[in-house]
C-alpha positions as CSV (number, residue, x, y, z in Angstrom):
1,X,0.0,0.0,0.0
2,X,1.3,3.9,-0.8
3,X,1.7,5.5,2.5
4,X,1.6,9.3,2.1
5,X,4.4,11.1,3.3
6,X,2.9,13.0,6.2
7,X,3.3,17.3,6.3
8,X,5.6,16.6,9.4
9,X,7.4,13.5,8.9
10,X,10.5,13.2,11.6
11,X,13.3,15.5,9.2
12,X,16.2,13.4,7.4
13,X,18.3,15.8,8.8
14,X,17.4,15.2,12.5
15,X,18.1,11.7,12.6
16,X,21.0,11.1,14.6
17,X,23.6,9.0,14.0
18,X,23.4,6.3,11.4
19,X,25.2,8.5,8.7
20,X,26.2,5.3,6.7
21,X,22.3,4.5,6.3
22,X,21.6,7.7,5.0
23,X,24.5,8.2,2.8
24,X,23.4,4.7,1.3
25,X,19.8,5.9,0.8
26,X,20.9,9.5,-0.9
27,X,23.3,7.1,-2.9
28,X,20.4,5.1,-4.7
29,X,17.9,8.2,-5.1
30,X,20.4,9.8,-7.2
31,X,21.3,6.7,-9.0
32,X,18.6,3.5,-8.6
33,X,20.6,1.3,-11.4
34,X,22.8,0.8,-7.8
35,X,20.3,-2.1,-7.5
36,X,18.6,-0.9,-3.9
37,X,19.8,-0.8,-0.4
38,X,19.7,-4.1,2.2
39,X,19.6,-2.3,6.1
40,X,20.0,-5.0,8.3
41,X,19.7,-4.3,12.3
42,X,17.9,-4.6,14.9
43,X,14.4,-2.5,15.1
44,X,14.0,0.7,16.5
45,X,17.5,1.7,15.2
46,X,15.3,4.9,12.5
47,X,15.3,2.6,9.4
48,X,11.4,3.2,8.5
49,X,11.9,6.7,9.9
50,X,15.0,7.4,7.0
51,X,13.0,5.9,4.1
52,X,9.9,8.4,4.8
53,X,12.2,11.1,5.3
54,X,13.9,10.6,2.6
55,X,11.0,11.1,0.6
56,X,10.0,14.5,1.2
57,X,14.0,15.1,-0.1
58,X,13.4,13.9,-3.6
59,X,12.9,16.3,-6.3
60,X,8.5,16.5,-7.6
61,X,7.7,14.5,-10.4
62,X,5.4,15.0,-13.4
63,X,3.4,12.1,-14.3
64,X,0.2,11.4,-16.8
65,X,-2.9,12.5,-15.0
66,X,-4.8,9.6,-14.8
67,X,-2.4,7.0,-15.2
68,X,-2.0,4.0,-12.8
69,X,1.7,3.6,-13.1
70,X,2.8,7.0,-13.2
71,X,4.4,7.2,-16.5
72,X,6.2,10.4,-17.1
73,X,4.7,12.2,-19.8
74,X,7.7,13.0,-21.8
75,X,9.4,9.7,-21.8
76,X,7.3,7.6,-24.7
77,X,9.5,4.9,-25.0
78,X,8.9,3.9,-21.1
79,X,5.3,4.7,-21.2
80,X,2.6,2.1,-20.6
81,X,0.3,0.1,-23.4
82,X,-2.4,2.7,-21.6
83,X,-0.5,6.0,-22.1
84,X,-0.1,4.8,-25.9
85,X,-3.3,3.9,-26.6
86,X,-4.4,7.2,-25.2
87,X,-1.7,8.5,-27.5
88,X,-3.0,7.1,-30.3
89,X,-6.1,7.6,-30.0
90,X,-5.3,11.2,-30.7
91,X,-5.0,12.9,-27.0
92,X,-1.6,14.5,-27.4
93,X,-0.4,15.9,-25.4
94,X,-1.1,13.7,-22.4
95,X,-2.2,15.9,-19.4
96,X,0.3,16.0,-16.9
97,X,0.2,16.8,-12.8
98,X,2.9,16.7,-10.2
99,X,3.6,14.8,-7.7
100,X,5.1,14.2,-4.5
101,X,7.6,10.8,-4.4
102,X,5.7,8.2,-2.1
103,X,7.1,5.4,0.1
104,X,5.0,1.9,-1.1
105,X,5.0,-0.7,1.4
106,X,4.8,-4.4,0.3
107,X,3.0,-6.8,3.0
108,X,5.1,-9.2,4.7
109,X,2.4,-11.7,4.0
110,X,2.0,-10.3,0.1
111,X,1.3,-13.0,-2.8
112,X,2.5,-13.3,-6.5
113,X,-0.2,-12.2,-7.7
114,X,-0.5,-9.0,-5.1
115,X,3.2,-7.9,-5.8
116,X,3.1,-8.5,-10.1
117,X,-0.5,-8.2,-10.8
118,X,-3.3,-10.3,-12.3
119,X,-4.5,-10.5,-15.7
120,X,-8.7,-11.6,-16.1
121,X,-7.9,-14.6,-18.4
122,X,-11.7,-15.2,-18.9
123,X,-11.7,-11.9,-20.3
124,X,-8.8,-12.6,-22.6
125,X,-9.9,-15.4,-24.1
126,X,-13.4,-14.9,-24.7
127,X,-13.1,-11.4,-25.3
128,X,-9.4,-11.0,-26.3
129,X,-9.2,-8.2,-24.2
130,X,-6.0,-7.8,-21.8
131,X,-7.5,-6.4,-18.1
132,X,-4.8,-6.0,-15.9
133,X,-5.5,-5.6,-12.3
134,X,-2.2,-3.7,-11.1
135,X,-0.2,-4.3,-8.1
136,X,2.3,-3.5,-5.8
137,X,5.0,-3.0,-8.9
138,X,2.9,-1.0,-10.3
139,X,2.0,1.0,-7.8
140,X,6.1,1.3,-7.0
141,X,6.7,2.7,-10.4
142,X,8.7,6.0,-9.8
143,X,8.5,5.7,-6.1
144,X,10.3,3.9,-3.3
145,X,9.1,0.5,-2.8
146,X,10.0,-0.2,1.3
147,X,10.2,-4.1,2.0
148,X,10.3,-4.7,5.9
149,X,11.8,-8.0,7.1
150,X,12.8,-8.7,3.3
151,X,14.1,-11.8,5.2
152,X,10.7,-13.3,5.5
153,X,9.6,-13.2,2.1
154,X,9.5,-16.4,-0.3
155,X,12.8,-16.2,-2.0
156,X,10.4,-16.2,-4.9
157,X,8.7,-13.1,-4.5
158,X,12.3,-11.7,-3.6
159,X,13.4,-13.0,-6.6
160,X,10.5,-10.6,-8.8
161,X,11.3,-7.9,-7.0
162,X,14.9,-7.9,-8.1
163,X,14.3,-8.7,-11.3
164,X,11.6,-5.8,-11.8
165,X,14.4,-3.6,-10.0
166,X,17.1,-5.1,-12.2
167,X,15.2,-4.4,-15.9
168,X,12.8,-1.7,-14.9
169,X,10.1,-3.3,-15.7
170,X,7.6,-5.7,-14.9
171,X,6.2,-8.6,-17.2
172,X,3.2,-10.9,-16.0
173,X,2.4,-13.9,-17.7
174,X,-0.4,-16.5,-17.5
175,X,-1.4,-19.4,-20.0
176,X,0.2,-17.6,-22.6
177,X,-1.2,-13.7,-21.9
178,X,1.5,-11.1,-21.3
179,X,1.1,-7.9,-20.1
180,X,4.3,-5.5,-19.4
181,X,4.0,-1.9,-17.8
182,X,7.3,0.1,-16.5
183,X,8.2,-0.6,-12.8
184,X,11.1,1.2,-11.8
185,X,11.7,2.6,-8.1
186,X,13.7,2.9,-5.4
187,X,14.2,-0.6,-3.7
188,X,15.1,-0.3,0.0
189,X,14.7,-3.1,2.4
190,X,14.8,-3.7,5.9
191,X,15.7,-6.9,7.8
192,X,16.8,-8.3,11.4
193,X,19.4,-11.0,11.0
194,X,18.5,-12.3,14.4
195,X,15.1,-13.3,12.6
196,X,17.2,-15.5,9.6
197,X,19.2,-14.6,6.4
198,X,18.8,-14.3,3.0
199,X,20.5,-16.5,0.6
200,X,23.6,-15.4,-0.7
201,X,22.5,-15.4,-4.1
202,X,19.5,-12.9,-2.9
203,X,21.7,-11.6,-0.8
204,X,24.1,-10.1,-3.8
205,X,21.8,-9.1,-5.9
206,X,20.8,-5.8,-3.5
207,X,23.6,-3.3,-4.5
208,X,24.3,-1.8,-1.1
209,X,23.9,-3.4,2.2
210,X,24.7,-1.2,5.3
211,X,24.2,-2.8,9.6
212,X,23.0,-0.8,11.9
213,X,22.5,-0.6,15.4
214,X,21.5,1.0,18.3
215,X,23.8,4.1,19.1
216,X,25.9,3.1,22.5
217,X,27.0,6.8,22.8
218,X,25.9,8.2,26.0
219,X,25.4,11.8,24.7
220,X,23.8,10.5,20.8
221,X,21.2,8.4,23.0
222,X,19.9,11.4,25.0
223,X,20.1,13.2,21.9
224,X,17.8,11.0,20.3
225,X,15.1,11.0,23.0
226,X,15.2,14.9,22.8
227,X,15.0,14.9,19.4
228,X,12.4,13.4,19.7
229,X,10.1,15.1,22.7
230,X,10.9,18.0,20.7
231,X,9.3,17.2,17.5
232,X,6.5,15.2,19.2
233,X,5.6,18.2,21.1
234,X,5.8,20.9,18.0
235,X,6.0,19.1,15.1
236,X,5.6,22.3,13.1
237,X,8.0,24.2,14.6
238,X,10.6,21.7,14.9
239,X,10.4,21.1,11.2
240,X,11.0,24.6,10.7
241,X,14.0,24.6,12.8
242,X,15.5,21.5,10.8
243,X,14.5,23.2,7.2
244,X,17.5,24.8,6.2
245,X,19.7,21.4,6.8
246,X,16.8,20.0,5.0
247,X,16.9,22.0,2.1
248,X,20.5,21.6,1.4
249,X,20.0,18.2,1.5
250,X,17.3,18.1,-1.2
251,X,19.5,20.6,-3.2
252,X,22.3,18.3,-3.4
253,X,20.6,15.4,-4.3
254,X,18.5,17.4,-6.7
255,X,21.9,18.4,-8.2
256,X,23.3,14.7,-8.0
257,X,20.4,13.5,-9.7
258,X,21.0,16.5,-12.7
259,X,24.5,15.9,-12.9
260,X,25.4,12.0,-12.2
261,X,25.8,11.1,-15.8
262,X,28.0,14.2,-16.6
263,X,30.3,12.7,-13.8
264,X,33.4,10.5,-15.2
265,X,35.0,7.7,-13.9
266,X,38.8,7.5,-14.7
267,X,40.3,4.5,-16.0
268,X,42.9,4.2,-12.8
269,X,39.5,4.1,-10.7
270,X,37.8,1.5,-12.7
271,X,41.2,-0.7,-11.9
272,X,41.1,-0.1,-8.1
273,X,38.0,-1.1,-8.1
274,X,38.5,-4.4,-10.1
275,X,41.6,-4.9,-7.9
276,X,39.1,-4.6,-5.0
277,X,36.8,-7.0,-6.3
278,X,39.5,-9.6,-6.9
279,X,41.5,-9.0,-3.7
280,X,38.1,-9.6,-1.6
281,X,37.4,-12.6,-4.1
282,X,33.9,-11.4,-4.4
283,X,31.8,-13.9,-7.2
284,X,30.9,-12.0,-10.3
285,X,31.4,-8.9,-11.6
286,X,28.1,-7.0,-10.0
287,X,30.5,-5.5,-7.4
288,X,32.5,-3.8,-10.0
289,X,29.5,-2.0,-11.3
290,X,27.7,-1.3,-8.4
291,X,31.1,0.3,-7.0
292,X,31.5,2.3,-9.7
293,X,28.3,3.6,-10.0
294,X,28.0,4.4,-6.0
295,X,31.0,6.1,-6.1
296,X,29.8,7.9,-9.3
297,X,26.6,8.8,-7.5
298,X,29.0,9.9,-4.3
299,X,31.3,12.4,-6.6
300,X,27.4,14.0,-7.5
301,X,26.2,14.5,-4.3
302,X,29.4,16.8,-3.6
303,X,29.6,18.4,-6.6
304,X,32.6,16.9,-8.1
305,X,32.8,16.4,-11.7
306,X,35.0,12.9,-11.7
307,X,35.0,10.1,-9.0
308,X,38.0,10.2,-6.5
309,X,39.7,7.9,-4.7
310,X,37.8,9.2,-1.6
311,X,34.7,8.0,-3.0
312,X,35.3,5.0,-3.0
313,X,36.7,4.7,0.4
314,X,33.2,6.2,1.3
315,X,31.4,3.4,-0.5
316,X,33.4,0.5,-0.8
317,X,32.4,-1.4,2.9
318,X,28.8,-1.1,1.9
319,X,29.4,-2.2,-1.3
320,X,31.4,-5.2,-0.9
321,X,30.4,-6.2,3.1
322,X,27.4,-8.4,2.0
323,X,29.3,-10.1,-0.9
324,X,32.5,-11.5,1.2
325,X,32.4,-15.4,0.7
326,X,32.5,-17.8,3.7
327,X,36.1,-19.4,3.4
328,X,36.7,-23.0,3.8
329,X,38.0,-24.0,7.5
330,X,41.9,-23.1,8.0
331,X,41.9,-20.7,5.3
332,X,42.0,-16.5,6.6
333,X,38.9,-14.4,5.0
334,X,40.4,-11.3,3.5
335,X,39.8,-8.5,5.9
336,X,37.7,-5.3,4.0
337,X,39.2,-2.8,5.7
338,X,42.4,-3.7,5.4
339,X,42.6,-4.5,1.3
340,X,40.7,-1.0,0.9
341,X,43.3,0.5,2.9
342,X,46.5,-1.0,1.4
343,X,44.7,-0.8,-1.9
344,X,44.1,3.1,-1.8
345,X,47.8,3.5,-0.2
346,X,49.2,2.3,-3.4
347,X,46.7,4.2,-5.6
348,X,47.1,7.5,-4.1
């Protein structure tokens, strides 16, 4: 279900702490080809509380009025079968409205058929008409689609949803009747390891993964429980206290979102990263990408016009911390921080 991002939701900004969670959440925004963002820890640690504050930082959009998925009216070749058909039926333009980003929860006890969608076969075959019944992909198109305890689901609905996060789109299929609409969004999802895992294979496919926990910093923890009376008691005011940190915020990612593809990536970066990726003897070649792209999405959000060793420092542990392999007994797992550390030495 969408849940509207309420006039006073808790400010990004005033969150304290947890500044490796946020930096991964800005990260995707700017750049959701990243593949999403895994937050494992344990609850009450602010991880539903970033992903709605979040939202009210992302830029307005412009979609078709009256779509159901959203479709932005100046992108045709994304559009829906409904948006072309309204096309060509000869309303052109296609009205458009804006739009707040909103945060889409999926059920923990969701089906299939409730995440992709169902399609009225009856209807097909007698009538060879294709009525599609849109779900939680759908409604995710151009929003962020929040999965709480991701470790719960079937590994098959997991599956769809990296898939549809992976290609941007979302195909349904049944007794030979397809139906495609576009279905890309933010992916973040929220688990408690203490509750099981997720299989590696699952596990990889998220681009960033970042643990938290609660903050064991005497003066942090009475920060947050003032933080917190503060906004509970004026929520209006304390809001307005927190909007110019909030507004530099949605100006930089506004501006990391304009200028990420402008940004370059050096070849000499490209090779500390693959020199990463085969010093940590991750599987695959995801890490590479998703590296390169976080750190591209890093050098946007501050303004820089090519990636820098620095930004990959920032990104590499929650880049690669999910994808380190389980060594067979009597063998030493390579340490993170110490490869990133004698990697960059040489580099720089």
């Amino acid at each position: 279900m969408a849940v509207p991002v309420e006039r006073y939701t808790f400010p990004f900004t005033a969150i304290v702490g947890q500044e490796r969670m946020k930096l991964a959440l800005v990260l995707n925004a700017i750049n959701p080809s990243i593949g999403g963002v895994l937050i494992r820890g344990e609850k009450g640690t602010a991880k539903s509380t970033a992903v709605r504050a979040l939202a009210r930082l992302l830029p307005e959009q412009e979609v078709v009025e009256g779509c159901r998925f959203g479709c932005h009216p100046d992108d045709g070749e994304s559009w829906c079968r409904e948006c072309r058909e309204r096309r060509e039926a000869g309303e052109d333009p296609l009205p458009r409205v804006r739009r707040r980003m909103r945060v889409v929860e999926l059920p923990i006890n969701a089906s299939e058929d409730r995440v992709v969608g169902t399609i009225d076969l009856e209807a097909a075959l007698k009538e060879g008409s294709r009525r599609f019944e849109p779900g939680v992909l759908a409604e995710a198109n151009r929003n962020i689609l929040y999965v709480d305890e991701v470790n719960l689901l079937d590994d098959h609905i997991v599956d769809v949803l990296l898939d549809a996060a992976a290609m941007g789109v979302n195909v349904v299929e049944r007794e030979g009747v397809s139906v495609t609409h576009p279905s890309r969004f933010i992916l973040v999802g929220t688990m408690n390891p203490e509750e099981g895992e997720l299989r590696p294979q699952l596990l990889d496919r998220f681009g960033l993964c970042v643990d938290v926990q609660g903050i064991r910093d005497l003066d942090q923890r009475v920060a947050i429980v003032e933080q917190r009376a503060r906004w509970e008691e004026d929520p209006s005011g304390f809001a307005a206290a927190c909007a110019p940190q909030e507004e530099e915020v949605r100006r930089r990612i506004a501006e990391g979102i304009a200028t990420y593809p402008e940004v370059t990536v050096p070849r000499e970066i490209l090779r500390l990263i693959a020199q990463l990726s085969i010093a940590l003897e991750v599987d695959g070649h995801r890490s590479d990408l998703v590296c390169a792209r976080s750190a591209q999405a890093k050098a946007a959000y501050d303004s820089a016009e090519q990636v820098e060793l620095a930004h990959v420092v920032d990104v590499a542990e929650m880049v690669y911390a999910h994808r380190l392999r389980t060594v067979p007994f009597g063998r030493t797992s390579p340490n993170l921080n110490e490869v990133i550390a004698r990697l960059v030495g040489r580099a720089s």
